[in-house]
C-alpha positions in Angstrom: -18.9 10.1 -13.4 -21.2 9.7 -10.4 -22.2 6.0 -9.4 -24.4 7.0 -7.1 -22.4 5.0 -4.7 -21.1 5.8 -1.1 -17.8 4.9 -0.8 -17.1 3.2 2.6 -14.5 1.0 4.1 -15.0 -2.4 6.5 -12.9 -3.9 8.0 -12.7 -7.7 7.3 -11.3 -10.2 8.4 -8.7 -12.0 5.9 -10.0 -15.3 5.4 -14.0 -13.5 5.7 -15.9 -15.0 2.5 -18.4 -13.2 0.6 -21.2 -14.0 2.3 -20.2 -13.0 5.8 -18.8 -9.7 4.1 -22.6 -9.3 2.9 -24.0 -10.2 5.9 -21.6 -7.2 7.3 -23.1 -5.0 4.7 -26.8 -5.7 5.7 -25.7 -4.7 9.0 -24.4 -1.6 8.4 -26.2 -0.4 5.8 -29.3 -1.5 7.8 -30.6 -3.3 4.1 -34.5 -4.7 5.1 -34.0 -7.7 1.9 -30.2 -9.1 2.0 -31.2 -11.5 0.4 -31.3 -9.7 -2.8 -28.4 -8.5 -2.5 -24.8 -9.0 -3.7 -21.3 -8.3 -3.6 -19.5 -7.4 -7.0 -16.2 -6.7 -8.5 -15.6 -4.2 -10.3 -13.0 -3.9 -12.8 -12.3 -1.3 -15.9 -15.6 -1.4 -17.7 -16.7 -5.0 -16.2 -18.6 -6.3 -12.8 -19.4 -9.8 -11.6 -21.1 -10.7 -8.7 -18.9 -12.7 -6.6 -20.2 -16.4 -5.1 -21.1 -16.6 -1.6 -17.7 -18.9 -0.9 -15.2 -16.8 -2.3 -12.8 -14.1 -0.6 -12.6 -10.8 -1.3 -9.8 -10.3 0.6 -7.7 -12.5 -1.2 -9.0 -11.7 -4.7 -7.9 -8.3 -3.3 -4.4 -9.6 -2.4 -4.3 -11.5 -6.3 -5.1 -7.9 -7.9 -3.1 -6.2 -6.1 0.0 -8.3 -6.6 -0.4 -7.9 -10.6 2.4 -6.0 -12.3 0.2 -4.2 -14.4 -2.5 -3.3 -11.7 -5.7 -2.4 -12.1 -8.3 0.0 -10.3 -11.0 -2.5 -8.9 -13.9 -1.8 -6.5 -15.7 -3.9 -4.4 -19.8 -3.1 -4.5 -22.7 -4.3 -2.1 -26.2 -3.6 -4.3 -29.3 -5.1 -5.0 -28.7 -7.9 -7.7 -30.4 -6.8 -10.4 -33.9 -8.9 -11.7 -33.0 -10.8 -8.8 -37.0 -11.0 -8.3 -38.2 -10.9 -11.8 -40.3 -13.7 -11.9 -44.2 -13.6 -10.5 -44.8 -15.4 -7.5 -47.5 -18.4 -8.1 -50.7 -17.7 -5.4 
């Protein structure tokens, strides 16, 4: 099935946490709002947005050191309702 994602590759540093691996995304995807937007794992039928503090690269090592392992994606994307509520004027 089509994401509608572009698959790319960065590299990153091991010990890089989430938020510099966003703030590497903005860059090279040239995204005008990082703020509102997020890095996510995905895993079988399930995604979570990963905290600013965490690293992917180990999470990466963790998964990929499973017996039973499991396709998994990282995804930069706009975090969704991130800006649902009306600014007050």
């Amino acid at each position: 099935k089509d994401s509608g994602c572009t698959a790319k590759t960065l590299q990153v540093q091991p010990y890089a946490t989430t938020e510099e691996v966003c703030r590497l995304c903005a860059l090279k995807f040239r995204v005008s709002d990082p703020e509102n937007y997020g890095l996510f794992l995905y895993m079988d039928d399930s995604s979570q947005q990963l905290a600013a503090d965490t690293h992917p690269q180990w999470i990466k090592a963790e998964l990929h050191s499973r017996p039973n392992r499991q396709h998994f994606y990282f995804v930069y994307k706009s975090i969704p309702n991130k800006n649902c509520s009306t600014p007050s004027s």
